[in-house]
Structure formats: structure tokens, C-alpha cells
BAZA-958744 format. One record per residue (C-alpha): residue number from 0; residue in three letters; x, z, y. Coordinates in nm, 3 decimals, padded with zeros to 5 digits. Layout:
BAZA-958744
r kemi=NUM filo=ALA xx=X zz=Z yy=Y
...
This chain:
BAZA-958744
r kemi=0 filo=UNK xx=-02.384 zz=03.421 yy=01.613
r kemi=1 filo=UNK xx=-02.053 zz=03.403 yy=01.659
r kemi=2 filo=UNK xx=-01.990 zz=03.723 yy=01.459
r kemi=3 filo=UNK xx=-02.155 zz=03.563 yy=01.166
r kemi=4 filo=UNK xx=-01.920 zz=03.301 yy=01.216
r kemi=5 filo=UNK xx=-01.630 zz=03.534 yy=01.197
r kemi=6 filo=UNK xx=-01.765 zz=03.707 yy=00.902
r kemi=7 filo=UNK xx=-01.801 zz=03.366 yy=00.690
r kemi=8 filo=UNK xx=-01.475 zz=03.263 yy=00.801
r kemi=9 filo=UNK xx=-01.327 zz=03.626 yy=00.665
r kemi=10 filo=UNK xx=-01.491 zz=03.588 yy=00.370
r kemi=11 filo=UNK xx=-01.372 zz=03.245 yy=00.310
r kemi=12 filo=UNK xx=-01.027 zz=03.312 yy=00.417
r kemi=13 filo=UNK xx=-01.007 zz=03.602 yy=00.163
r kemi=14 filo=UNK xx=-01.172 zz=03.432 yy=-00.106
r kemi=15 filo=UNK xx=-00.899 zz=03.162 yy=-00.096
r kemi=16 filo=UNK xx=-00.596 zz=03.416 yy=-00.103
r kemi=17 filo=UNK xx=-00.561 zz=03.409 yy=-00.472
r kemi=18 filo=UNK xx=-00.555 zz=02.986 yy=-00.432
r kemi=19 filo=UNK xx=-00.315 zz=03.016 yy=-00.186
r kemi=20 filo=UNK xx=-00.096 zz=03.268 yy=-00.380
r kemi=21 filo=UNK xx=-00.147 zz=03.045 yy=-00.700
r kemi=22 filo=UNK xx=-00.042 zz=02.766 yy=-00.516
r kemi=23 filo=UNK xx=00.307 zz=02.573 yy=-00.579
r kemi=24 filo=UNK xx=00.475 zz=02.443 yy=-00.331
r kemi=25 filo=UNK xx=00.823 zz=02.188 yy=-00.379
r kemi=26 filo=UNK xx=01.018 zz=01.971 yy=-00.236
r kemi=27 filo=UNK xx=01.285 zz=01.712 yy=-00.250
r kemi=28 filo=UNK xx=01.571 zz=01.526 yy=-00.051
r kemi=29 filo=UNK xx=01.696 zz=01.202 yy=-00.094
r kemi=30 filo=UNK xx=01.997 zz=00.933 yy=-00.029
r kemi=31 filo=UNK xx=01.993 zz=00.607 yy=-00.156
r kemi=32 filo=UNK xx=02.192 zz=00.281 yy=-00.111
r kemi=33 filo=UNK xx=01.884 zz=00.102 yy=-00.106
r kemi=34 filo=UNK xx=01.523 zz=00.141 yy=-00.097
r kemi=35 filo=UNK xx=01.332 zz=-00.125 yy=-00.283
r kemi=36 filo=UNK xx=00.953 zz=-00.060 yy=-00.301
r kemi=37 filo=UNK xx=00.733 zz=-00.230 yy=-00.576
r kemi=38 filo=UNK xx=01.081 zz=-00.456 yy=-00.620
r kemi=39 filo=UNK xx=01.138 zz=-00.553 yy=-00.226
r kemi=40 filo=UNK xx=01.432 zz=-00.432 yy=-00.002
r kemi=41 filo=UNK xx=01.240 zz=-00.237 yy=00.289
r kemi=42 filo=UNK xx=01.573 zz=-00.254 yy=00.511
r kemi=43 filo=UNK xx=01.486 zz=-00.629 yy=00.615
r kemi=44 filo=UNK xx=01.570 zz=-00.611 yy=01.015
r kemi=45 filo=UNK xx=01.939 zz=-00.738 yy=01.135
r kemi=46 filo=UNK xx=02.130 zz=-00.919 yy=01.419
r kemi=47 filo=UNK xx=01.868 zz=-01.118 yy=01.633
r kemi=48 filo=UNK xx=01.597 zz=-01.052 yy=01.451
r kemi=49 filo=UNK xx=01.679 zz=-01.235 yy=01.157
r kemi=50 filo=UNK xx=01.726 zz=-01.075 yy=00.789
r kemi=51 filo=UNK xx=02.007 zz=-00.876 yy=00.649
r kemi=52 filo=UNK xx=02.072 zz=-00.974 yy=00.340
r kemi=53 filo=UNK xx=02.371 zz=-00.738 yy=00.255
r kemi=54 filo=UNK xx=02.416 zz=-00.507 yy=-00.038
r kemi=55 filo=UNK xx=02.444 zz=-00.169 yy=00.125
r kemi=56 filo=UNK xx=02.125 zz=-00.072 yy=00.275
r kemi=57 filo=UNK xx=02.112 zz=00.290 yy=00.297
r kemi=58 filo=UNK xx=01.768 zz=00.521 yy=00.328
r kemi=59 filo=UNK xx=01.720 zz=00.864 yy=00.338
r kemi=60 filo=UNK xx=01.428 zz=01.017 yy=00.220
r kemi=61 filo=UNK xx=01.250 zz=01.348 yy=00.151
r kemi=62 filo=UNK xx=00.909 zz=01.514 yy=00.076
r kemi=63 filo=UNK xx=00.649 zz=01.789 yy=00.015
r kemi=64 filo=UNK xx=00.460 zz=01.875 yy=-00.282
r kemi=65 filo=UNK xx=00.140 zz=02.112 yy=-00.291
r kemi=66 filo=UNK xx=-00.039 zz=02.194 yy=-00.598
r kemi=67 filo=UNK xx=-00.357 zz=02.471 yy=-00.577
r kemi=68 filo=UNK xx=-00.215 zz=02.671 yy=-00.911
r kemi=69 filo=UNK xx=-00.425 zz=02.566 yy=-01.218
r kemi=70 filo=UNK xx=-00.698 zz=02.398 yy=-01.038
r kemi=71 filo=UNK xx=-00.561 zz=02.056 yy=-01.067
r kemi=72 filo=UNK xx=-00.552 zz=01.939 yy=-00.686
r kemi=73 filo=UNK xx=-00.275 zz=01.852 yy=-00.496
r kemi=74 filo=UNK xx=-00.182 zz=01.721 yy=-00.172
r kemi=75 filo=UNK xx=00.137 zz=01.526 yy=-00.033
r kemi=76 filo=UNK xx=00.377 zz=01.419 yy=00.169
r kemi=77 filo=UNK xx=00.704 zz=01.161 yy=00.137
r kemi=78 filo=UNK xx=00.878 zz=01.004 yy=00.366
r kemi=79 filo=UNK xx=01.174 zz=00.731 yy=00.421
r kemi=80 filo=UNK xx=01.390 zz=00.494 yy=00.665
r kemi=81 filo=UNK xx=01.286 zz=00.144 yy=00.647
r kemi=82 filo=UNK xx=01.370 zz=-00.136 yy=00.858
r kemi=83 filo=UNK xx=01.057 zz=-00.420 yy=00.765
r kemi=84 filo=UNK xx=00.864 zz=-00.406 yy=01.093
r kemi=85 filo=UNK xx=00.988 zz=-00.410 yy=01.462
r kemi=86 filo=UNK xx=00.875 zz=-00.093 yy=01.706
r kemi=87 filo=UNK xx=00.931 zz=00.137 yy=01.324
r kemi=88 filo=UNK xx=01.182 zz=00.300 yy=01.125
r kemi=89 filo=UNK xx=01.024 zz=00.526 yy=00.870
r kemi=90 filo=UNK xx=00.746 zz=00.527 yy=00.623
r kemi=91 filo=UNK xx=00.518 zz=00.791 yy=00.618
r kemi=92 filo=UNK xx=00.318 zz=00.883 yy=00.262
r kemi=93 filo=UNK xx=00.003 zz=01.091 yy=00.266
r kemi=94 filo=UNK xx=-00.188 zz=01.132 yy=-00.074
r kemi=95 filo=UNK xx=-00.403 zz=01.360 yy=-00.256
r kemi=96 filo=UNK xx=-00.547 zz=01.378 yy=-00.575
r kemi=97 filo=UNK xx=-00.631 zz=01.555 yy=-00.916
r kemi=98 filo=UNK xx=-00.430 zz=01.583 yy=-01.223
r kemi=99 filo=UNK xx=-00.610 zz=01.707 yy=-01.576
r kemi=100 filo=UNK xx=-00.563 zz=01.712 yy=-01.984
r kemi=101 filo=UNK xx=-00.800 zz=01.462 yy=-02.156
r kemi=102 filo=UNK xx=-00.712 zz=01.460 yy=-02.523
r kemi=103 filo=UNK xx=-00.319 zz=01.389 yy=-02.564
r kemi=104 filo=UNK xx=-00.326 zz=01.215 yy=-02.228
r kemi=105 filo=UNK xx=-00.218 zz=01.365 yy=-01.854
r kemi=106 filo=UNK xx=-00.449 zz=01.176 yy=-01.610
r kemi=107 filo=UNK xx=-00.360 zz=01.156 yy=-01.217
r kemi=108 filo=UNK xx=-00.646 zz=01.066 yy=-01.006
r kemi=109 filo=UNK xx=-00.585 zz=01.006 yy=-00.632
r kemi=110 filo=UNK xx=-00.569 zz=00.825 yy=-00.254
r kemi=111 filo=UNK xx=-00.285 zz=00.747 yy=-00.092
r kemi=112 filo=UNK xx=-00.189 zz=00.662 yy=00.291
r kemi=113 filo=UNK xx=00.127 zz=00.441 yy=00.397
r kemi=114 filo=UNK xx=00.146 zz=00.510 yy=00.754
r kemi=115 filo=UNK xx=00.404 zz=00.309 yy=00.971
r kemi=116 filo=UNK xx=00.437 zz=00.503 yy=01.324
r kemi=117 filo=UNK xx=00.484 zz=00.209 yy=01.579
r kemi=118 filo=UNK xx=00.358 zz=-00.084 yy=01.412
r kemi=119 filo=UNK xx=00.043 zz=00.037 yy=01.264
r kemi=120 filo=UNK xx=-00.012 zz=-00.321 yy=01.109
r kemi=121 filo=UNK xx=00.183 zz=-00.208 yy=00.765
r kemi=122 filo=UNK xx=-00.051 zz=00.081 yy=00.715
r kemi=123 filo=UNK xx=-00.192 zz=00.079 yy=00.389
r kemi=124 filo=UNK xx=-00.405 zz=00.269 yy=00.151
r kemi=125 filo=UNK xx=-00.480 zz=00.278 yy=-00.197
r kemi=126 filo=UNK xx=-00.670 zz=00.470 yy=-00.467
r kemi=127 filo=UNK xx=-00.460 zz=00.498 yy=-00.778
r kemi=128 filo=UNK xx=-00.551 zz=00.632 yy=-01.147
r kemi=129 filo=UNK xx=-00.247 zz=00.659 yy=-01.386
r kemi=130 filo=UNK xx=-00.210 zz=00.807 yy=-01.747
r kemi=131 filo=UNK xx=00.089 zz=00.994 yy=-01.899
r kemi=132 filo=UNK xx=00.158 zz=01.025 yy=-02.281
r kemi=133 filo=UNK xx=00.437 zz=01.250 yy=-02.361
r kemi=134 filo=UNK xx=00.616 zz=01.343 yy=-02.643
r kemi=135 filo=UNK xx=00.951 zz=01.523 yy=-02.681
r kemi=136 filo=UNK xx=01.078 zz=01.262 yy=-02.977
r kemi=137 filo=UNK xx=00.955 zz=00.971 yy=-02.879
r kemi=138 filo=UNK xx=00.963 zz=01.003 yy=-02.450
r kemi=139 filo=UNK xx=00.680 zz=00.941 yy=-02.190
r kemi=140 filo=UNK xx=00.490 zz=00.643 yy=-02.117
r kemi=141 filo=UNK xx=00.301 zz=00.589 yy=-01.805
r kemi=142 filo=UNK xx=00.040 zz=00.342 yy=-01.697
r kemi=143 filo=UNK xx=-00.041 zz=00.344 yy=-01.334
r kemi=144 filo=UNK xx=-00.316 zz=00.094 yy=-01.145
r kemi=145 filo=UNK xx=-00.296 zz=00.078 yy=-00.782
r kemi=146 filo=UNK xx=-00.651 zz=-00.102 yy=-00.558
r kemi=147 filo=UNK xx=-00.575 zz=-00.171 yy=-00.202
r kemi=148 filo=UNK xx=-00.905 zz=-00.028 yy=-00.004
r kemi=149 filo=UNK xx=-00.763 zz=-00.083 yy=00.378
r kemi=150 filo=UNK xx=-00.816 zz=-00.431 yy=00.544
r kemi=151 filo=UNK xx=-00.430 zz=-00.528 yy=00.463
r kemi=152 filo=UNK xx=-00.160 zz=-00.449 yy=00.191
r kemi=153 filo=UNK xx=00.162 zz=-00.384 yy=00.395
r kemi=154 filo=UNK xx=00.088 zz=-00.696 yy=00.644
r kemi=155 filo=UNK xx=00.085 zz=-00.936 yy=00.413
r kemi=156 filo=UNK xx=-00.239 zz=-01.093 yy=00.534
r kemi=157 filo=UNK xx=-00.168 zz=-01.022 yy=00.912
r kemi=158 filo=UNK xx=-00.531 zz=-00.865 yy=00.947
r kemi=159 filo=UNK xx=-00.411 zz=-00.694 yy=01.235
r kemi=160 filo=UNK xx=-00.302 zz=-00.991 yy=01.408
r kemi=161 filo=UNK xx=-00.599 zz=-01.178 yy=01.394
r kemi=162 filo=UNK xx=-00.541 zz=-01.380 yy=01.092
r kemi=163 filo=UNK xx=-00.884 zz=-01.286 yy=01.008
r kemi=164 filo=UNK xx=-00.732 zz=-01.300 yy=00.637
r kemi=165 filo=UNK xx=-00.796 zz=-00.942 yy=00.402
r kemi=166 filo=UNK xx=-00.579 zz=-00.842 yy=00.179
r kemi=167 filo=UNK xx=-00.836 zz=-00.584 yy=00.023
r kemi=168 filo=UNK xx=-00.825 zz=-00.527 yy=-00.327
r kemi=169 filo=UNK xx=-00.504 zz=-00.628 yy=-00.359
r kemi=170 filo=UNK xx=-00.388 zz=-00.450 yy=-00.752
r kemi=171 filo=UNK xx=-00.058 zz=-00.309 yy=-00.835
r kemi=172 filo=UNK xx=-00.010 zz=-00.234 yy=-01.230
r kemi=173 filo=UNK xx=00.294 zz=-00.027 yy=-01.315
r kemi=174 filo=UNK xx=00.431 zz=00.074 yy=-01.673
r kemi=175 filo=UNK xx=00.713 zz=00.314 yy=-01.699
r kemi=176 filo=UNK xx=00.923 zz=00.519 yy=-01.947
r kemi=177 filo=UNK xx=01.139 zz=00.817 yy=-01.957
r kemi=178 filo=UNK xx=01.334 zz=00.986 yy=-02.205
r kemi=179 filo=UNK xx=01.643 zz=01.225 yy=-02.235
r kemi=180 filo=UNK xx=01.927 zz=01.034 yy=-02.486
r kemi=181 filo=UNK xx=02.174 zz=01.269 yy=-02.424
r kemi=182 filo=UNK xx=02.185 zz=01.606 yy=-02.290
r kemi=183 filo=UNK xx=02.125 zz=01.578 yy=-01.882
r kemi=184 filo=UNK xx=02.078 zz=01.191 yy=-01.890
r kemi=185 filo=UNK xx=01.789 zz=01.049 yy=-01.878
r kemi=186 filo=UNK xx=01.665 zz=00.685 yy=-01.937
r kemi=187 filo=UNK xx=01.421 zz=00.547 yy=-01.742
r kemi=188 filo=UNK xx=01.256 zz=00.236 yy=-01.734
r kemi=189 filo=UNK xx=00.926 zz=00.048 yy=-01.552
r kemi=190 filo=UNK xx=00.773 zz=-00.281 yy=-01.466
r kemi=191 filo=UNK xx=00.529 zz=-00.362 yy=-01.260
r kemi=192 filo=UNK xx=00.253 zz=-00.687 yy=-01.133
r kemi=193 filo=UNK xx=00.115 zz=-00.699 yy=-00.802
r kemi=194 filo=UNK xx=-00.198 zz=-00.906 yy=-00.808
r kemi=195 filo=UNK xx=-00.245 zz=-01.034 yy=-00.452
r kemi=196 filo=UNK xx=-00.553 zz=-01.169 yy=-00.304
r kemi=197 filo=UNK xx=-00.666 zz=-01.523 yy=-00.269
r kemi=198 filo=UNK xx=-00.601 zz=-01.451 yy=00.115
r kemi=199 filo=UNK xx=-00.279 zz=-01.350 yy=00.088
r kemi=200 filo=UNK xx=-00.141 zz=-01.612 yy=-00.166
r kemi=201 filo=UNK xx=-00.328 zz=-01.869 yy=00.043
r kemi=202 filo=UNK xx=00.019 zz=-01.790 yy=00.280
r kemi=203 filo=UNK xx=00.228 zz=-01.927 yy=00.021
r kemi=204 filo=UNK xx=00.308 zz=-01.544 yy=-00.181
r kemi=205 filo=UNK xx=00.331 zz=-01.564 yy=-00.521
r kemi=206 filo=UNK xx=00.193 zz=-01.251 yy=-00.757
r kemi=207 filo=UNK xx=00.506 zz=-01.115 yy=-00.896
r kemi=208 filo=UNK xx=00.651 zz=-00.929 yy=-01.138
r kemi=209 filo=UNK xx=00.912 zz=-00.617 yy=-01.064
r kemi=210 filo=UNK xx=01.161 zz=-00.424 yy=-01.267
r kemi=211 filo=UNK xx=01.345 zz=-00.085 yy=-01.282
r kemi=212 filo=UNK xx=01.585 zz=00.029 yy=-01.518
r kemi=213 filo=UNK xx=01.860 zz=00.305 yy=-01.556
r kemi=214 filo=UNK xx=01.950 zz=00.643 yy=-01.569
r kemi=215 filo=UNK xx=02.002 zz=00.966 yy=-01.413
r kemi=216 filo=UNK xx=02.260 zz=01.271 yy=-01.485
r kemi=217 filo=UNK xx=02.154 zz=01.631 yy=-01.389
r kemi=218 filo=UNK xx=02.407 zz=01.810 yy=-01.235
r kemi=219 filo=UNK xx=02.199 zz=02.104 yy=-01.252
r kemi=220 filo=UNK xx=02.041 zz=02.320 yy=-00.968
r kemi=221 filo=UNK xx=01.790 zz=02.026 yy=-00.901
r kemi=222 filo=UNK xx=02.043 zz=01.798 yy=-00.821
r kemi=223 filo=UNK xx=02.102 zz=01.422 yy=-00.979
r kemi=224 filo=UNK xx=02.273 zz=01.112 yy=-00.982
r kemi=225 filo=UNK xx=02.076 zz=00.787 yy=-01.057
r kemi=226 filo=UNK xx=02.186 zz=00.443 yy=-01.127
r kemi=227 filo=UNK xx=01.922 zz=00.153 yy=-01.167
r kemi=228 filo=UNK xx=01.858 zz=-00.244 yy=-01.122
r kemi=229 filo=UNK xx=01.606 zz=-00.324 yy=-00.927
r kemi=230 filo=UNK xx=01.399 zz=-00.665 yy=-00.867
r kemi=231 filo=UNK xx=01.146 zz=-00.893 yy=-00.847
r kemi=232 filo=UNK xx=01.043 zz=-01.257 yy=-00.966
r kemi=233 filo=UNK xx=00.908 zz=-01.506 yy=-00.784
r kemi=234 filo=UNK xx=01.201 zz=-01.465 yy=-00.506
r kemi=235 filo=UNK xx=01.181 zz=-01.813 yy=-00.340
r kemi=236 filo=UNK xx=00.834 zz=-01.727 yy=-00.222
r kemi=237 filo=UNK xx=00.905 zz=-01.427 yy=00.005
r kemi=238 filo=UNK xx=01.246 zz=-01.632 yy=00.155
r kemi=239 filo=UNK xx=01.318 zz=-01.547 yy=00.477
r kemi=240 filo=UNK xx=01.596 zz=-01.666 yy=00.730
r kemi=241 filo=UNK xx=01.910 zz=-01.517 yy=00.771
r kemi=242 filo=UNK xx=02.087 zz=-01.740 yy=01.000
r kemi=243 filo=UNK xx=01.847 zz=-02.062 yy=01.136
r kemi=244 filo=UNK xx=02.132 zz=-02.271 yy=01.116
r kemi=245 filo=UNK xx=02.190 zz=-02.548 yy=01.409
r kemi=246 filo=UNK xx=01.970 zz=-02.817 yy=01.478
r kemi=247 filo=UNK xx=02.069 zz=-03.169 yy=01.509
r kemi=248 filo=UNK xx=01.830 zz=-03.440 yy=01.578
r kemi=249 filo=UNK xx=01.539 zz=-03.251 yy=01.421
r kemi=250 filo=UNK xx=01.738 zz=-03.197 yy=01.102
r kemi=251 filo=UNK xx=01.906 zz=-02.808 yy=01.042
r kemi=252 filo=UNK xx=02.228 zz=-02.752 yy=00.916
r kemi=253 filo=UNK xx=02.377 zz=-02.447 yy=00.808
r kemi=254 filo=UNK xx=02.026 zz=-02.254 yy=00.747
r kemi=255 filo=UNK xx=02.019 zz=-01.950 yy=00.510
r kemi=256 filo=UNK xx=01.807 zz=-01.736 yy=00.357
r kemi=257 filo=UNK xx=01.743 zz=-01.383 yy=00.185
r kemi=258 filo=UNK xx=01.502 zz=-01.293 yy=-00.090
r kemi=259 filo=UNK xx=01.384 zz=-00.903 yy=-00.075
r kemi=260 filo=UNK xx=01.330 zz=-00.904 yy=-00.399
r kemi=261 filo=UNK xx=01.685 zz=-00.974 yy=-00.478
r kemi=262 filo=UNK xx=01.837 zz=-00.760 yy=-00.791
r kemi=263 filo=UNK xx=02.020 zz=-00.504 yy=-00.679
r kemi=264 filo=UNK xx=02.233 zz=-00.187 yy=-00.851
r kemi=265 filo=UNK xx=02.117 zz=00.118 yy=-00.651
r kemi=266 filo=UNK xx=02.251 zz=00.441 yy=-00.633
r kemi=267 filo=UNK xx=02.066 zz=00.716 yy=-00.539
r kemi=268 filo=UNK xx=02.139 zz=01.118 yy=-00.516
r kemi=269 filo=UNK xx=01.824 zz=01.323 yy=-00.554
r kemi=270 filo=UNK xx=01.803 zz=01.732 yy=-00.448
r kemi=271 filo=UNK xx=01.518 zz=01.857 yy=-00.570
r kemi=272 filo=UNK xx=01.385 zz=02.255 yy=-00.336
């Protein structure tokens, strides 16, 4: 039996060599002055437990790429510093999924893990479909539609706590566009919606709209510069405290607060391997 089991295994193994040969493996590094993700510093976490609001927020950041030659498939990995949730200090991106030609369109079908080592209550996943229309003259357009399938969308309905509020289904709709204006720089521009559930806005969140727009110089040898303004509406309903100010016969002076989704200009340096 267990022969058998050694043969299949052979076969297998050496029927997947020319996949594995095909197969196209890359990779890239990161440094940023801030991450913002779908509009919304990640770097949250300062003195006391209260927010940071400054400008300089620094990430680094860096991933894996692994396509199976023509077939289509992929798999994933990115990862990057954050500062959001106490007990962890990186995100951790898993995703899959399978890219084909369907007329003049590039479609992208896929799942995708956010995975917060040490405070498992952020961890996320979504199944995304996004199309790409391309065209040297005019650019590339992009429409992307993320659905939030795990009980929570980044801990916004404090499932894990016992909130007994679900923040499944939660949508993210993203638009984008690219396009080279002059040699090595590149324009690039999105906007996105996040469409939160009843659960979650029953908290007092607001669906909101976020923006992205710049550009990035190649330097050549996979290496770029990108600057961009980042955002998001709505910023009064995510507040939170910066300094709680001093209390004085049940009335607070001196209280502050910080919006994540605060426009920022970003910088970020990008080597791709």
C-alpha cells in the first residue's frame, strides 16, 4: 500500500514539474511615511493608549507573488507594520485567486485573508472580483468589489468581543486609474465606498467615501518614488481621543481628537525583486 502511495505521489510530483518550472515568482519591498488602508491611518496607537495623530507615521512593508505560468492561478502574500490593535504590530495578507481574458477585459477572481497575529479580532476575509480595461492611449481603468464573508470587517462590529453584532457582508467598491504622462511617471488615481452593515453603523460609523491620487517616477531597476493624497469623508464619525482632556465638575476641558481618515501627502519608495 504504501508503495502505491509512493508511486502516485511520484507521478504527481513529476507531472507538476513543468507547473512549477512555468511558474513566476516576484516580489517587492516597501517604505512609506504612512500607511492608510481603504483611506484610514493604520498607525493609530500612542502615549497611554490614546491616538497619535501626527503626520509621520512610517510602515514598512513587503511581499510575495506566485503565478502557475499560463494557467491563470496565483497565490499571495503581503505584509506591513501597523499600530490599530494592542498585543499586534503587523498585518499579514493571504489571497489566492484566478486572473483570465474575457473580451477586451482582464478579470481577477479571488479570496483574501487579513490576519492580525496577537489580536485575532481584526482578522478579516473577503472574496473580491475586479475588472481591468487597458489601453496604451487612453490608460487603465479598474473596477474592484470587495464582500466581507468572516463574522467581522477589521473589528468594527466587535464580534469577537461579544457584541454579538456581524459585520458580514460588509462591501468595498474601488475605481482606479493609471497612465504614463511622461516618460517614467505615472499618474494614478482611485476612489473607493465602503458599504458597512446595519450592525456596524448601528455604532455610530458612517459609510464613507476614500480617495487616492498621485504619481510615481521609475528610477529604473524596479525601483520608484510615489507621491499621493490620501483620505476619507465622513471623518467626525471614526473620532477618536488624543488627549481626554481634564475633568472638572463632570464637564472636560482640553479634550482632543484625531480622525484616521485625515488627508495626508504620503511618500512611499517601492523596490520591486
Amino acid at each position: 500500500m504504501h508503495h502505491v502511495t509512493a508511486r502516485i505521489l511520484s507521478i504527481a510530483a513529476l507531472m507538476s514539474l513543468p507547473m512549477l518550472a512555468s511558474a513566476q515568482l516576484a516580489g517587492n519591498v516597501a517604505l512609506t511615511t504612512n500607511y492608510k488602508f481603504r483611506g484610514q491611518d493604520q498607525d493609530m496607537i500612542g502615549n497611554n493608549d490614546f491616538a497619535k495623530d501626527s503626520y509621520f507615521k512610517p510602515a514598512i512593508q513587503g511581499g510575495l507573488d506566485y503565478a502557475f505560468g499560463d494557467s491563470g492561478f496565483y497565490v499571495g502574500n503581503w505584509n506591513s507594520s501597523v499600530n490599530w490593535m494592542k498585543g499586534n504590530s503587523i498585518e499579514m495578507d493571504f489571497y489566492g485567486g484566478y486572473k483570465f481574458k474575457g473580451g477586451p477585459i482582464d478579470w481577477d477572481v479571488g479570496v483574501l485573508t487579513y490576519v492580525y497575529p496577537g489580536s485575532t479580532a481584526g482578522n478579516t476575509t473577503e472574496i473580491y472580483g475586479a475588472g481591468t480595461w487597458a489601453n496604451e492611449s487612453f490608460g487603465a481603468f479598474t473596477a474592484k468589489y470587495s464582500w466581507t464573508v468572516s463574522k467581522d470587517y477589521f473589528n468594527y462590529a466587535g464580534n469577537k468581543g461579544g457584541s454579538g453584532l456581524d459585520g458580514t457582508n460588509t462591501g468595498y467598491l474601488n475605481l482606479a486609474y493609471t497612465k504614463e504622462i511622461v516618460p517614467k511617471v505615472t499618474f494614478k488615481a482611485a476612489v473607493g465606498y465602503t458599504f458597512f452593515t446595519s450592525d456596524i453603523r448601528s455604532l455610530g460609523y458612517k459609510d464613507y467615501l476614500d480617495y487616492n491620487v498621485g504619481a510615481a517616477y521609475d528610477f529604473g531597476s524596479g525601483l520608484t518614488l510615489g507621491g499621493y493624497i490620501q483620505g476619507g469623508s465622513e471623518q467626525s464619525a471614526f473620532n477618536v481621543v488624543t488627549n481626554p482632556g481634564v475633568d472638572v465638575n463632570g464637564v472636560t476641558f482640553g479634550q482632543s481628537t484625531f480622525s484616521p481618515n485625515k488627508t495626508r501627502f504620503i511618500l512611499m519608495l517601492t523596490k520591486t525583486l
